[in-house]
C-alpha positions in Angstrom: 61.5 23.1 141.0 61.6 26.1 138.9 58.9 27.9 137.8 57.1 28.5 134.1 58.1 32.0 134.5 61.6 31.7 135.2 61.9 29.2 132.5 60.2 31.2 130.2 62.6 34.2 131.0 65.6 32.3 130.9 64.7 31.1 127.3 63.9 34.5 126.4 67.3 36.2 127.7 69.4 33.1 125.9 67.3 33.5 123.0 68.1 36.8 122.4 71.7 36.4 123.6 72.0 33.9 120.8 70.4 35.5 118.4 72.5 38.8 118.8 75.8 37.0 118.7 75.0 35.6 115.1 73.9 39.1 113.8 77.3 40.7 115.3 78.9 37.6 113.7 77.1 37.9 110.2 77.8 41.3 110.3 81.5 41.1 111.5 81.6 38.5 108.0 79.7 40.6 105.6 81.9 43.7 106.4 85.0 42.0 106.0 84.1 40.4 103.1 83.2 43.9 101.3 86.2 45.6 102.6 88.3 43.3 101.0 85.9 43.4 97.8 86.9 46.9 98.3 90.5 47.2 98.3 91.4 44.6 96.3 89.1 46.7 93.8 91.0 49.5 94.8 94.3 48.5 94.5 93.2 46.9 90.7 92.7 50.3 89.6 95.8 52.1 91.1 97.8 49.6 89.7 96.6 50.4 86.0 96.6 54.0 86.6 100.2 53.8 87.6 100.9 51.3 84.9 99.5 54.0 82.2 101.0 56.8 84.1 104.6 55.0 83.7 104.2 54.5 79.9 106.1 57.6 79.3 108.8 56.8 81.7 109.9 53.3 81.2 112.6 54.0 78.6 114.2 56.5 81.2 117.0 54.8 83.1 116.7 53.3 86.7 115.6 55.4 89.2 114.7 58.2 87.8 112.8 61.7 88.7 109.5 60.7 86.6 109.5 57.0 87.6 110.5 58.2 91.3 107.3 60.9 91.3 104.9 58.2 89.9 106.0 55.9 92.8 105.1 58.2 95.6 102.2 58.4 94.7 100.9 55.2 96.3 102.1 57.4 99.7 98.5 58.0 100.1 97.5 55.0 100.3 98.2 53.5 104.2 98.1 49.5 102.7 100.5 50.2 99.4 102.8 47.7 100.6 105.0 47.6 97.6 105.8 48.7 93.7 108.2 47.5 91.1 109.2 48.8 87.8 110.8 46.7 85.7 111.4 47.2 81.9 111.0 44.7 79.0 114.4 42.9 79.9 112.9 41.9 83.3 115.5 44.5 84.8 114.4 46.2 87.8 113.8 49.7 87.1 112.7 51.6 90.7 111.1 50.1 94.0 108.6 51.7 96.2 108.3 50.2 99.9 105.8 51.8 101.3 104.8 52.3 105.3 102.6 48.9 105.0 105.2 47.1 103.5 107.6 48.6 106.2 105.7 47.1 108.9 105.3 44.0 107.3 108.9 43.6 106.5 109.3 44.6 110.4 107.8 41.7 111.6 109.6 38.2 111.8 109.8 35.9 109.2 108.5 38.7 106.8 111.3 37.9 104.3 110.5 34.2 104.3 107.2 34.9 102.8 
């Protein structure tokens, strides 16, 4: 037969065990969920800075210097996957892939998506 003490101590220990794996698994939640918040904020406003940025450029033809330099700019960014320029016939203009979208193209089925 066990004793109080032992039982006590053993509900104490699982108590606290338990307790500790829902705080690292709140936590774990809450972070992801504001890192996403986050980027996805992020990435709003890059987009529309590019998109003003590009104003001047969208009458120049496809690939050029100005629309090019705009493009690279997302380089500093490690999750730019990718960018597309297209003008007001629906023509595609210039494409940015960058090292996100490389790796995500680098995996299989990628293109499937």
């Amino acid at each position: 037969m066990k004793s109080l003490r032992s039982q006590i101590s053993f509900n104490t220990v699982t108590s606290i065990a338990i307790i500790s794996a829902l705080i690292i698994t709140l936590s774990i939640y809450v972070y992801e969920k504001l890192y996403i918040e986050f980027v996805s904020t992020e990435v709003n406003a890059i987009g529309e800075n590019i998109s003003v940025d590009l104003i001047d450029y969208i009458n120049e033809p496809a690939g050029s210097f100005n629309q090019t330099e705009v493009l690279l700019r997302l380089d500093e960014y490690e999750y730019a996957e990718t960018a597309y320029i297209f003008n007001s016939q629906g023509e595609l203009l210039n494409v940015y892939i960058g090292q996100a979208g490389l790796k995500a193209r680098a995996k299989p089925n990628a293109f499937e998506r």
